[in-house]
KOLKE-56541 format. One line per 3 residues: their letters; for each residue x, y, z of N, C-alpha, C. Coordinates in nm, 2 decimals, decimal comma, padded with zeros to 4 digits. Layout:
# residues N
a> X:Y:Z:X:Y:Z:X:Y:Z ~ ...
***
This chain:
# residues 294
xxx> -00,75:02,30:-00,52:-00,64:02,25:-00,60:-00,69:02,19:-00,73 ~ -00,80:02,12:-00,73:-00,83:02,03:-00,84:-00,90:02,15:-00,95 ~ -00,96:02,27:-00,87:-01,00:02,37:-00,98:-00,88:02,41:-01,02
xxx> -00,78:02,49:-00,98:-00,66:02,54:-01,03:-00,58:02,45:-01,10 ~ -00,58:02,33:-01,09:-00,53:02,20:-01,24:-00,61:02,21:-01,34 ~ -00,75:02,21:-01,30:-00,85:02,26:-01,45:-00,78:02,33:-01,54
xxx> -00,77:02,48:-01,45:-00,77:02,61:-01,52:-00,62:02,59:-01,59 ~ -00,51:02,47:-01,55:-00,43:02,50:-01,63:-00,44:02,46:-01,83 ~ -00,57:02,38:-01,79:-00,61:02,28:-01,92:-00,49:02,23:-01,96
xxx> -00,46:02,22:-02,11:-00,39:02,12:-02,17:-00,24:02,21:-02,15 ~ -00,23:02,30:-02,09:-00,08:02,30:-02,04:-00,02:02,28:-01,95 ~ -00,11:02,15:-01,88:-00,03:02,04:-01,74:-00,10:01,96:-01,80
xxx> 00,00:01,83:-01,82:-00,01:01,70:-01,87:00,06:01,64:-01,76 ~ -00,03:01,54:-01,65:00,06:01,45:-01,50:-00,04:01,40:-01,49 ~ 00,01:01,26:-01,45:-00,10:01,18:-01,34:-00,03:01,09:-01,25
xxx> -00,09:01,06:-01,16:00,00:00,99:-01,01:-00,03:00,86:-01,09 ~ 00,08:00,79:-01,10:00,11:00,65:-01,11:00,12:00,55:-01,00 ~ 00,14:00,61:-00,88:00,13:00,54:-00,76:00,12:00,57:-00,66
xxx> 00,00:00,55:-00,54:00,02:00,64:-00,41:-00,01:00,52:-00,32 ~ 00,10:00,52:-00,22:00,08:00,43:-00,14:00,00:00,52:-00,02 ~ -00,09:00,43:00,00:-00,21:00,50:00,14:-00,24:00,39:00,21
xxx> -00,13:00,29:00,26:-00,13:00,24:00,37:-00,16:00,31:00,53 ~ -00,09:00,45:00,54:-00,16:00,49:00,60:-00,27:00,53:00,60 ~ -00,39:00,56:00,54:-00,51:00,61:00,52:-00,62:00,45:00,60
xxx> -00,51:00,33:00,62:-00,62:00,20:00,62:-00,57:00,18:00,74 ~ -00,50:00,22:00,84:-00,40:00,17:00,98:-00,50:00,33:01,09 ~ -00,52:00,21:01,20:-00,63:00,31:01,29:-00,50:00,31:01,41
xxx> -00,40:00,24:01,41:-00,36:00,22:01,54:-00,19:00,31:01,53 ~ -00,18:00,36:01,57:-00,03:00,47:01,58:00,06:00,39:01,55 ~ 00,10:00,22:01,62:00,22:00,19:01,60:00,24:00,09:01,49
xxx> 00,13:00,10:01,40:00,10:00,05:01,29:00,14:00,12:01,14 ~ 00,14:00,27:01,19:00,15:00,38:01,07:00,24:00,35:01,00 ~ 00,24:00,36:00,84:00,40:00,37:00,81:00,40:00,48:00,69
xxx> 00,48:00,54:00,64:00,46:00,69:00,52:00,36:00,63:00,42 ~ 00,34:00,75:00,35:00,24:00,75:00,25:00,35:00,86:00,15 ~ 00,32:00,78:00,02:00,42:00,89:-00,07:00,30:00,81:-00,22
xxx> 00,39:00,96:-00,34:00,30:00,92:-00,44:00,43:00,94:-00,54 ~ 00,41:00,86:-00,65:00,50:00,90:-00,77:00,39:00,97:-00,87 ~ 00,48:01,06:-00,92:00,39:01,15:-01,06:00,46:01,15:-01,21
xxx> 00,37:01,13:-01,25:00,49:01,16:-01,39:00,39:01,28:-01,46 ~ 00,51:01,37:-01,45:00,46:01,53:-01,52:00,55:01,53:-01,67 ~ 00,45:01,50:-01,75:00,48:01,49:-01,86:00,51:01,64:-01,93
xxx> 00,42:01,74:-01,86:00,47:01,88:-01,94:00,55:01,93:-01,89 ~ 00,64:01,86:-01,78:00,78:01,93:-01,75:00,89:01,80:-01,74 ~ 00,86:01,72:-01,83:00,97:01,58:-01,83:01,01:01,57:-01,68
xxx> 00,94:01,52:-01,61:00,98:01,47:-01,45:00,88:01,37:-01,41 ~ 01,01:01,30:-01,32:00,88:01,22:-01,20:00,94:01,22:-01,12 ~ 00,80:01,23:-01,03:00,85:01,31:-00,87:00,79:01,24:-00,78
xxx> 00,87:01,24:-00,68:00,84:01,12:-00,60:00,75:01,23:-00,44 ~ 00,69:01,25:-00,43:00,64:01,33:-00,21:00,61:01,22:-00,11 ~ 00,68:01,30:-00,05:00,63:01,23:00,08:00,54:01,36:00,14
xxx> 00,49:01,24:00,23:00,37:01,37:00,35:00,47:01,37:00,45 ~ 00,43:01,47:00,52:00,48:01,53:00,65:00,43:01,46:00,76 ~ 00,49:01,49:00,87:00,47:01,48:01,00:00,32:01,47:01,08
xxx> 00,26:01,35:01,05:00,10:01,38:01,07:00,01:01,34:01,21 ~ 00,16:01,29:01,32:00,08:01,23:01,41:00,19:01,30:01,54 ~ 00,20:01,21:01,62:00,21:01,21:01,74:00,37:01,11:01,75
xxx> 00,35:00,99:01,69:00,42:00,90:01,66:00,54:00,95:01,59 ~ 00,49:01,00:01,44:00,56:01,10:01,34:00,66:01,21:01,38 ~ 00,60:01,26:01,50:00,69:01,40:01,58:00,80:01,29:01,68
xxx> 00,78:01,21:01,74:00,84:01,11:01,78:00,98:01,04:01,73 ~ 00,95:01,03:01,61:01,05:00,98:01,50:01,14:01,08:01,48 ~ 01,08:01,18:01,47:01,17:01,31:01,44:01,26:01,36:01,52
xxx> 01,24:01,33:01,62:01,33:01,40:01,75:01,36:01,25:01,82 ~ 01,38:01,13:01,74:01,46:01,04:01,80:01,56:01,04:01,71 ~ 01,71:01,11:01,80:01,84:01,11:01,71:01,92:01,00:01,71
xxx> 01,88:00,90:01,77:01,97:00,77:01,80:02,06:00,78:01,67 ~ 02,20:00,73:01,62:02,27:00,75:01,47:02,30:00,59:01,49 ~ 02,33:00,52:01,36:02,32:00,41:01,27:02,39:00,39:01,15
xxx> 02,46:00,31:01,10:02,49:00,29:00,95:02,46:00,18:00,91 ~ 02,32:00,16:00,82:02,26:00,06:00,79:02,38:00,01:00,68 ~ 02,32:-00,12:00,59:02,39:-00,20:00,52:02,41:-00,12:00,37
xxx> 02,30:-00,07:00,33:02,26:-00,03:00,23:02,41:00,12:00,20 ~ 02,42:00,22:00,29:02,53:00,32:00,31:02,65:00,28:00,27 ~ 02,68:00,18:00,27:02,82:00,07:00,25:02,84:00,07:00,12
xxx> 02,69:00,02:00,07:02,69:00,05:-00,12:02,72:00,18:-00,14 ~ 02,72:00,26:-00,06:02,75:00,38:-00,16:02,87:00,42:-00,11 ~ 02,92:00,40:00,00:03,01:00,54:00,08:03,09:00,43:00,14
xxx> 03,29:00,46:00,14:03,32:00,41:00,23:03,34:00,47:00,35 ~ 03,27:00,57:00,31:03,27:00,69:00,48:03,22:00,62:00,61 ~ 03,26:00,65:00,69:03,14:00,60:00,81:03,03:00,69:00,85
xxx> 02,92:00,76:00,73:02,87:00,77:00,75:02,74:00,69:00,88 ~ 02,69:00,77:00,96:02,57:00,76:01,09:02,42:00,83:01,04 ~ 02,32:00,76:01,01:02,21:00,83:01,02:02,13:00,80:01,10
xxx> 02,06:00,94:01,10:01,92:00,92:01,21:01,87:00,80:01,18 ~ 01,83:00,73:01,27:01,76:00,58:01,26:01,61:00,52:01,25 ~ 01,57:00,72:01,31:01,37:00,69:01,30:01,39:00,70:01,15
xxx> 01,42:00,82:01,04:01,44:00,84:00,91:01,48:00,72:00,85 ~ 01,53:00,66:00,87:01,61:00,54:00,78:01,54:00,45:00,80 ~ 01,46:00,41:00,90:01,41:00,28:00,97:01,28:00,30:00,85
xxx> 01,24:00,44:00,87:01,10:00,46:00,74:01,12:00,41:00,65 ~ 01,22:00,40:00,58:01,26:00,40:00,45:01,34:00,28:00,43 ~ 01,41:00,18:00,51:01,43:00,09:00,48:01,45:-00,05:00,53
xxx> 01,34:-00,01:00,63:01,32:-00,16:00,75:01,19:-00,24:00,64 ~ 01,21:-00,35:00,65:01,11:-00,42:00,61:00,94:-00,37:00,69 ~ 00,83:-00,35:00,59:00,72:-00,28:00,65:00,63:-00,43:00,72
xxx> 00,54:-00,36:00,81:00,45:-00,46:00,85:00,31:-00,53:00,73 ~ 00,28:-00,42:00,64:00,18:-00,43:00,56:00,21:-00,50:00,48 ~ 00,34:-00,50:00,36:00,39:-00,54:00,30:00,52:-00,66:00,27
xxx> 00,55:-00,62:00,35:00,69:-00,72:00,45:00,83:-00,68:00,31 ~ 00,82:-00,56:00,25:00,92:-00,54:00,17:00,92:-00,40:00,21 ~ 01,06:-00,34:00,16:01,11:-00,23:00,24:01,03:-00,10:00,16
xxx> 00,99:00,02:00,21:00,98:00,11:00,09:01,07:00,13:-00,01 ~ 01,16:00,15:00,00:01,29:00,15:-00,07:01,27:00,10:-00,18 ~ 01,23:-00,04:-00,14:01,25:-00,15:-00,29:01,13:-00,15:-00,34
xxx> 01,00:-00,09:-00,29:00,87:-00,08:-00,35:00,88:00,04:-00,45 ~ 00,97:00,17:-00,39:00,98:00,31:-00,49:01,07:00,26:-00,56 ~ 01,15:00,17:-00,57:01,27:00,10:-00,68:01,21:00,09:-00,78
xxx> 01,11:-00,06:-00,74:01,03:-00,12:-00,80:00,91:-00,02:-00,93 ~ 00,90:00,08:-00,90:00,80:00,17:-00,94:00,86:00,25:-01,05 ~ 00,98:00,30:-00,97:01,04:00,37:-01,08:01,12:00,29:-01,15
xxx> 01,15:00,12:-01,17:01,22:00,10:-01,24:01,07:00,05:-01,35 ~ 00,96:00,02:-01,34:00,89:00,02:-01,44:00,80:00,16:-01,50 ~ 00,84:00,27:-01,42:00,81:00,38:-01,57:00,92:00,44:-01,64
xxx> 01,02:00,41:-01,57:01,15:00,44:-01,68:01,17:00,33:-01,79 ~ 01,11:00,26:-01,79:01,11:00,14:-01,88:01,02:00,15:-01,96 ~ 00,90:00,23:-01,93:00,79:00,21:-02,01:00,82:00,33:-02,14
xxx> 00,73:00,24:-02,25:00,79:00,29:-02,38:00,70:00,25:-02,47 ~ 00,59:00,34:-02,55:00,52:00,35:-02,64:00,58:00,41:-02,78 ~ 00,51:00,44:-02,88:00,51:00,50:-03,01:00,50:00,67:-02,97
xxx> 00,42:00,70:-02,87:00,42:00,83:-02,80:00,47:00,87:-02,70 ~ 00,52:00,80:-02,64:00,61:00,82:-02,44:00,67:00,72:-02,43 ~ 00,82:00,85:-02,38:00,92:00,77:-02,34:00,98:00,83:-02,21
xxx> 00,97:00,77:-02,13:01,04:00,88:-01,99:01,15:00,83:-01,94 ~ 01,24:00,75:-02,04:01,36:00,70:-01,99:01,44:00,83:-01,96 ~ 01,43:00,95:-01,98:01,50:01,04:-02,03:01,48:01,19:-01,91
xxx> 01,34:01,17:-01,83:01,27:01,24:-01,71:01,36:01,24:-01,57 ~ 01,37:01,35:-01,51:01,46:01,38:-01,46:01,39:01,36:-01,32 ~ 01,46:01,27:-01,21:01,36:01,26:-01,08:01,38:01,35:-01,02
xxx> 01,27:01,38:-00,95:01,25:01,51:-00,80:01,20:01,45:-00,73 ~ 01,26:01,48:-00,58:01,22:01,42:-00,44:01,17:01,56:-00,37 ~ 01,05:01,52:-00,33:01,00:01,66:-00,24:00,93:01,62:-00,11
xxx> 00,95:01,68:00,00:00,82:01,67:00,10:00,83:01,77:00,23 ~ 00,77:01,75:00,31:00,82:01,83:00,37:00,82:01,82:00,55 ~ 00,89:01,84:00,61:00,89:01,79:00,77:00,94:01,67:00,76
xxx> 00,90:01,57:00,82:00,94:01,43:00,77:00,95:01,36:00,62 ~ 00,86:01,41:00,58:00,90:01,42:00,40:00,96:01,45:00,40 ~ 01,04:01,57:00,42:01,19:01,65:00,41:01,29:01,56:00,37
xxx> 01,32:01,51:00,56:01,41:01,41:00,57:01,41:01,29:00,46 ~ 01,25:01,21:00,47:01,29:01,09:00,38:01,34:01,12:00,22 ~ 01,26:01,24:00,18:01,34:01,30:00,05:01,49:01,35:00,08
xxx> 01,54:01,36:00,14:01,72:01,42:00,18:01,78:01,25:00,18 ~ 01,72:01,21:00,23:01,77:01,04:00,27:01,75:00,95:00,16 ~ 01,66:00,99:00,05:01,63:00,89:-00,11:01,67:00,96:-00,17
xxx> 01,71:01,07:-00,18:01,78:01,15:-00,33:01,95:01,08:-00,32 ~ 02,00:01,07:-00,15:02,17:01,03:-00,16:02,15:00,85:-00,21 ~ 02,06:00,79:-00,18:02,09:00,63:-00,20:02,06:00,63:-00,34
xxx> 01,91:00,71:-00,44:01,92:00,70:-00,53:02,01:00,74:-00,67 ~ 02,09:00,85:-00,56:02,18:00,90:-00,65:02,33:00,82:-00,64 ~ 02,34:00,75:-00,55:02,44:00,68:-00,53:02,48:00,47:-00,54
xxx> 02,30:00,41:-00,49:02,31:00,32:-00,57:02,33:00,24:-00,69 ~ 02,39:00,18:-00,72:02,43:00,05:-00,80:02,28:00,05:-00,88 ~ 02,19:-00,01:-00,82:02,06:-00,07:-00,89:01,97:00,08:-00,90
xxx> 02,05:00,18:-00,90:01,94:00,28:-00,95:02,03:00,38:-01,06 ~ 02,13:00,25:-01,12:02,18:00,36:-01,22:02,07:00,38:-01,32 ~ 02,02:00,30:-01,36:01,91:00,37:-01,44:01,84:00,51:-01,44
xxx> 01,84:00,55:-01,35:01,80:00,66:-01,34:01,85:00,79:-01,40 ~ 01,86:00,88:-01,46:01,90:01,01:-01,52:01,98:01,13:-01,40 ~ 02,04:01,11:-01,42:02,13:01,23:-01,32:02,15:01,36:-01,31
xxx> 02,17:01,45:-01,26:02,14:01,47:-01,09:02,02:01,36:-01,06 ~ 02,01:01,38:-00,96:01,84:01,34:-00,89:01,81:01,46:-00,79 ~ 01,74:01,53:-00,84:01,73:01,70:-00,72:01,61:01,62:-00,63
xxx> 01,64:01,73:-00,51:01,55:01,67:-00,40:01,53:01,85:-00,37 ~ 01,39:01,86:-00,33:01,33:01,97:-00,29:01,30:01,97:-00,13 ~ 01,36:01,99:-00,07:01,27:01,95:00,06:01,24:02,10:00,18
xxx> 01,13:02,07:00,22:01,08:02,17:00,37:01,05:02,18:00,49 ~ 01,13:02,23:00,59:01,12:02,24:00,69:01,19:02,05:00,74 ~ 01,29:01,99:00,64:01,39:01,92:00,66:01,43:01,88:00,84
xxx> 01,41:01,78:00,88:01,51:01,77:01,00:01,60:01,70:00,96 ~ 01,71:01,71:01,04:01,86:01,72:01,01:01,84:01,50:01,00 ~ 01,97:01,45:00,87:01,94:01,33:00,86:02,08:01,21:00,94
xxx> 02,16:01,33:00,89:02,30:01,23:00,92:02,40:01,32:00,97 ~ 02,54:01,25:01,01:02,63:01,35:01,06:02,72:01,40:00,96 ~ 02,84:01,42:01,01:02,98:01,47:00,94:03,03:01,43:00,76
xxx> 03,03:01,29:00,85:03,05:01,15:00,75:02,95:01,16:00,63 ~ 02,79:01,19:00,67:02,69:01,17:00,58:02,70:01,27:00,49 ~ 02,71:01,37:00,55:02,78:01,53:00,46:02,86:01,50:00,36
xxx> 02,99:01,43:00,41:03,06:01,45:00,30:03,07:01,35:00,20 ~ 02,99:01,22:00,21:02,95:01,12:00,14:02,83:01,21:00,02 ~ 02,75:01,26:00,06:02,66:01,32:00,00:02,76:01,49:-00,12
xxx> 02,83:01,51:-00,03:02,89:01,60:-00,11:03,00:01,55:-00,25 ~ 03,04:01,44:-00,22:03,11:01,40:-00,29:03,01:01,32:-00,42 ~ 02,82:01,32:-00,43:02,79:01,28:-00,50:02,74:01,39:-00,55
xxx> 02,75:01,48:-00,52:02,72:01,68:-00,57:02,86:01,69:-00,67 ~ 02,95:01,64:-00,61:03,08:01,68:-00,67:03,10:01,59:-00,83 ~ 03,00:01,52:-00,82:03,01:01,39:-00,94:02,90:01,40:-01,02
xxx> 02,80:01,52:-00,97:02,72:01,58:-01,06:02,59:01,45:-01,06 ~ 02,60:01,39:-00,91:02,47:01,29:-00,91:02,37:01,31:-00,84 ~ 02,40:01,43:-00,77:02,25:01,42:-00,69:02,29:01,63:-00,63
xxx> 02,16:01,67:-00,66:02,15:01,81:-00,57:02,00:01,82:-00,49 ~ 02,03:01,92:-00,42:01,93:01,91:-00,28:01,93:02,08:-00,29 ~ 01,82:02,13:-00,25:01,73:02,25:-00,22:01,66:02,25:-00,13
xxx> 01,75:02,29:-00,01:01,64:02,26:00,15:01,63:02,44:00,17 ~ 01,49:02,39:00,18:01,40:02,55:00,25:01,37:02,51:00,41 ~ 01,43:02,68:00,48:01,36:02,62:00,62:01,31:02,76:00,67
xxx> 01,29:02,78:00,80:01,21:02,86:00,81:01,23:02,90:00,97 ~ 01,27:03,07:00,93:01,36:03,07:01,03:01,28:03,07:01,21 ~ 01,33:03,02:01,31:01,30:03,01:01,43:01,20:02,90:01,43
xxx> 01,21:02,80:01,30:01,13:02,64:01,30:01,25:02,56:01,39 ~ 01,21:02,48:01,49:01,30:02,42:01,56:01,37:02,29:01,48 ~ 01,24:02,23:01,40:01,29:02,08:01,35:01,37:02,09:01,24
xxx> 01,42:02,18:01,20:01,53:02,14:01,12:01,66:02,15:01,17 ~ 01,64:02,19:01,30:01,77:02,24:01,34:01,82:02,11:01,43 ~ 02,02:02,13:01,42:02,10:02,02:01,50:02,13:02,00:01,70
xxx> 02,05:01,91:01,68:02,00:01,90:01,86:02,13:01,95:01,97 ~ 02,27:01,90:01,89:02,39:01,93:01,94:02,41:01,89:02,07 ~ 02,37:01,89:02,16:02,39:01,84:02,27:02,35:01,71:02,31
xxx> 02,49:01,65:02,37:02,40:01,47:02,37:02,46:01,40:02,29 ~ 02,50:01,45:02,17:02,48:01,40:02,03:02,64:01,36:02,04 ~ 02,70:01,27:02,00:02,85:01,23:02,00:02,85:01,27:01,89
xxx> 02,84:01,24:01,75:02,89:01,30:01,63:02,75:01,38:01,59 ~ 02,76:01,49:01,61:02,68:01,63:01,50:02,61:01,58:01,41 ~ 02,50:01,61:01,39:02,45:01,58:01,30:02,49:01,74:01,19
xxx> 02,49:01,74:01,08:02,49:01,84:00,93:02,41:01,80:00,86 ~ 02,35:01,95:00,78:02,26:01,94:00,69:02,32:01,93:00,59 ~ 02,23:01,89:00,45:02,27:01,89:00,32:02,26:01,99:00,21
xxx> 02,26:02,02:00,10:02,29:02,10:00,00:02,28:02,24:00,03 ~ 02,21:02,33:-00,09:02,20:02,48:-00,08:02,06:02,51:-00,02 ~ 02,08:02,61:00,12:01,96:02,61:00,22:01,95:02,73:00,18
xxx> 01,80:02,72:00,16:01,70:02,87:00,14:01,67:02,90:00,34 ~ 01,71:03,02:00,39:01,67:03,01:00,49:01,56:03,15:00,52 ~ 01,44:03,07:00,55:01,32:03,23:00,51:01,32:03,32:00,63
xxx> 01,31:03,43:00,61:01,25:03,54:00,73:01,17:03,64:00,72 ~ 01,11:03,68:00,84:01,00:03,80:00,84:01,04:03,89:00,75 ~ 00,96:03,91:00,63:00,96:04,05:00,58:01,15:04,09:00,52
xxx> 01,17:03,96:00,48:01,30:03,99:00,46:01,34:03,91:00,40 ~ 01,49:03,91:00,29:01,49:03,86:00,18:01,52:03,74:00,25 ~ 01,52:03,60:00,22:01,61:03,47:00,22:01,72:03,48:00,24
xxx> 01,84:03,43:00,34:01,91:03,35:00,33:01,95:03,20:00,25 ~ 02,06:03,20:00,18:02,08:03,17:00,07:02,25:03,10:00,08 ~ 02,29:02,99:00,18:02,40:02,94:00,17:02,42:02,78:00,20
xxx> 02,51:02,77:00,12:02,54:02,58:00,14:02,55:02,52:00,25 ~ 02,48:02,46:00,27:02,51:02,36:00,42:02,44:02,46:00,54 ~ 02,45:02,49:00,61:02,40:02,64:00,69:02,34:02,55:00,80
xxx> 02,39:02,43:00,88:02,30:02,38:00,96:02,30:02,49:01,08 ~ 02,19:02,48:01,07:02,16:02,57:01,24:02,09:02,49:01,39 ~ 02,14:02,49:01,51:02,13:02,46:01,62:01,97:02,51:01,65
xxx> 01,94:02,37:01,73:01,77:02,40:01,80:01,77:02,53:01,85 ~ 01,90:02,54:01,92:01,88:02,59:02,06:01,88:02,79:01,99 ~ 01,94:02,83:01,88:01,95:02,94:01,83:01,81:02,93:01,74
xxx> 01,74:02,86:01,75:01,61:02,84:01,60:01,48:02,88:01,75 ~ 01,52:02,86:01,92:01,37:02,84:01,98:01,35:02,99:02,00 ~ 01,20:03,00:02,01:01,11:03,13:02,01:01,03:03,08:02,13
xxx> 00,93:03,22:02,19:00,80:03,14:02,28:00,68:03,04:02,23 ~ 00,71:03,06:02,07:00,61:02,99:02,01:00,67:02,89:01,88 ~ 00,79:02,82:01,92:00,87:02,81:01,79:00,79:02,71:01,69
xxx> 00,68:02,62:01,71:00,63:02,55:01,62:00,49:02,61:01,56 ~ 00,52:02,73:01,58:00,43:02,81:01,47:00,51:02,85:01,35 ~ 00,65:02,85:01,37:00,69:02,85:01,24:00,77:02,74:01,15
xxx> 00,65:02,63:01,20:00,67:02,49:01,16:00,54:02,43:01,07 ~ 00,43:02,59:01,04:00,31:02,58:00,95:00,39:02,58:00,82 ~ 00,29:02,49:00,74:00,32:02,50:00,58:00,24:02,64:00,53
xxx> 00,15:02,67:00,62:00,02:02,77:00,50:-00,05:02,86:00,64 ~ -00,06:02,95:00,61:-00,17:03,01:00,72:-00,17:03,12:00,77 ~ 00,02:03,08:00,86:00,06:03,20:00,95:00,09:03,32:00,91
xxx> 00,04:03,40:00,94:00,08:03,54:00,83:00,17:03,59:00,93 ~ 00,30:03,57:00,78:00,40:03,60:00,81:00,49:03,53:00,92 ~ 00,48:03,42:00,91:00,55:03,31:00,98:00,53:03,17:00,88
xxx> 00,45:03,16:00,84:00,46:03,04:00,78:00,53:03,02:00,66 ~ 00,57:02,93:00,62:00,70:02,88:00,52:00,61:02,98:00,40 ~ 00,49:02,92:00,30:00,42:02,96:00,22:00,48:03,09:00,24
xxx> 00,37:03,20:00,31:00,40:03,37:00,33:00,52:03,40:00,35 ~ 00,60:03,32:00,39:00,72:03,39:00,37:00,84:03,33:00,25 ~ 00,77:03,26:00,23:00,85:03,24:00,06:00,80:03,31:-00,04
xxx> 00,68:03,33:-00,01:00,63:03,41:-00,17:00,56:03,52:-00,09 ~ 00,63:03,58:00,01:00,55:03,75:00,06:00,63:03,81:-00,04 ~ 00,54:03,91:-00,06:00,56:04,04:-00,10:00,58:04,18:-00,08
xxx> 00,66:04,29:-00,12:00,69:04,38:-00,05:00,57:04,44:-00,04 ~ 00,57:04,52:00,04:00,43:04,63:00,09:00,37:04,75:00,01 ~ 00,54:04,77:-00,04:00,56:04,92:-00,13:00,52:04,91:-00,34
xxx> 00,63:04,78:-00,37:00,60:04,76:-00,46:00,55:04,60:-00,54 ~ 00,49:04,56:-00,43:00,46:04,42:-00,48:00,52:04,31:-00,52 ~ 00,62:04,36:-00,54:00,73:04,27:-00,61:00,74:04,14:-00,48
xxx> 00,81:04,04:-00,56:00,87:03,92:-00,43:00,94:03,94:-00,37 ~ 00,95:03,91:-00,22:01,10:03,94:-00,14:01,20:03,88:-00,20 ~ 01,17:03,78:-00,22:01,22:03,63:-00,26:01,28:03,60:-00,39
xxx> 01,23:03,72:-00,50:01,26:03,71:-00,62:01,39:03,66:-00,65 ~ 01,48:03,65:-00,58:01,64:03,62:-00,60:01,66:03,48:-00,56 ~ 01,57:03,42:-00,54:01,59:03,30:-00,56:01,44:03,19:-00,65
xxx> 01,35:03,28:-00,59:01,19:03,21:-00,70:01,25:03,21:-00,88 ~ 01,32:03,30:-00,90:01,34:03,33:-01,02:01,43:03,23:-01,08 ~ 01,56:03,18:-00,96:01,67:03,08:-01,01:01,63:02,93:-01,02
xxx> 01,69:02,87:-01,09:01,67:02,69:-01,11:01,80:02,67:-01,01 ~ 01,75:02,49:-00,99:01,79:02,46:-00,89:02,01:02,48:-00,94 ~ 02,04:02,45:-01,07:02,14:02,47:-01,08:02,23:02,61:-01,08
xxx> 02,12:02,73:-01,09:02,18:02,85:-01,10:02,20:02,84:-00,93 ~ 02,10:02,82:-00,85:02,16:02,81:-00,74:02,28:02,75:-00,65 ~ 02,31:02,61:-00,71:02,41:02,54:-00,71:02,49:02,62:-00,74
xxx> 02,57:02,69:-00,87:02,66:02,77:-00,96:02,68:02,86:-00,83 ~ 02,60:02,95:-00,79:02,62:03,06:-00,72:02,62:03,08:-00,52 ~ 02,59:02,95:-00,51:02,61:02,88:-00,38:02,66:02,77:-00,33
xxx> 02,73:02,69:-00,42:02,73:02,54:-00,40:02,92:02,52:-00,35 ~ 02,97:02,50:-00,22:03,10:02,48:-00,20:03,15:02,34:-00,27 ~ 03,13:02,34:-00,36:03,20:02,23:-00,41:03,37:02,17:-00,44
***
């Protein structure tokens, strides 16, 4: 990676402004808490916020505890009754053990001093935020693009706020949907979930579950040797997503021909071209325009 940023030389201008690696210093599982970085990519006016994925035992834990919730924070935005997952939210806005302040108000805190920062040569009041991650990144990027598109103390921020996310588990229910849609509808926040077909964790447990959980925005949904699916909202059930081996197609890189990577950017056999071309080629709004039930 760090050769292939060389070779771009002076046509990538970025550097991480902040990476929390609390986890990198915690030996004990029930101590863990995310690790995310802010960037500011100056040769494409952005700062972008990642989260890591799913890295433990604990991590997979969180993800497949659907318990639903509507913290205090949801109220600021929505008078819906929206429910969200509560391992997801708990990440993102329980007060932490290391720091005793929430992440939330730490990534507030961050981005409200580089949008403020202002020299004779840089100004990034004007940089457009991206939320990316993937697995549990997913979710906490699906779950900070609606509060920061919808909070009070993050008007500052430039609007939409796009969130990129991969292999997504599902965050909230009915309620969260259409609280989230109505900030699509107001042109404050868009979402680009890629998943991957016969991955179990993005899909809706359904059973058990009193109110449904629903996914959010325009879903890239990948398959073997075949173009993408390509439709708004598209949540799909565990139980239609399991294989005999379904968390192999829950790799970021590797699987040939199952893993998210190879099958986002496979290529045809005949003429090399992208499967995928029909969506690699679109921005996040041409896909909005041409997919988005608004």
């Amino acid at each position: 990676m760090a050769e292939s940023i060389e070779n771009l030389g002076t046509s990538f201008d970025a550097e991480i402004v902040e990476f929390d690696d609390k986890f990198a210093y915690t030996s004990n599982l029930k101590t863990n808490e995310l690790v995310y970085a802010v960037i500011v990519n100056r040769s494409s006016k952005q700062i972008i916020i990642v989260f890591r994925g799913s890295a433990n035992v604990k991590d997979f834990l969180v993800d497949f505890r659907f318990f639903q919730h509507t913290p205090p924070i949801v109220k600021e935005i929505t008078d819906k009754k929206a429910k969200l997952h509560k391992g997801f939210s708990d990440y993102l806005l329980r007060k932490t053990k290391v720091e005793g302040t929430s992440q939330l108000d730490q990534i507030l805190s961050v981005l409200k001093e580089v949008y403020a920062y202002k020299t004779p040569d840089q100004d990034y009041s004007d940089y457009e935020l991206v939320i990316t991650g993937f697995s549990l990144g997913g979710s906490l990027s699906q779950l900070l693009s609606f509060i920061l598109a919808g909070l009070k103390e993050a008007e500052f921020i430039p609007k939409p706020v796009k969130a990129v996310t991969y292999a997504s588990p599902v965050v909230g229910d009915k309620h969260f949907f259409s609280a989230y849609q109505d900030l699509e509808k107001e042109n404050k926040v868009r979402h680009i979930r890629v998943s991957n077909n016969s991955d179990v964790v993005p899909g809706n447990p359904g059973m058990g579950i009193k109110k449904p959980y629903k996914q959010t925005g325009v879903n890239i949904h990948l398959k073997e040797n075949k173009k993408a699916e390509v439709k708004y909202e598209n949540t799909k059930s565990i139980l239609s997503q399991t294989s005999i081996n379904p968390f192999s197609r829950h790799s970021t890189y590797g699987e040939k021909d199952k893993s998210y990577y190879e099958r986002l950017y496979g290529t045809d056999t005949k003429t090399g071209a992208f499967i995928n071309d029909h969506v690699l080629r679109k921005t996040i709004e041409q896909l909005y325009e041409e997919h988005a039930e608004l």
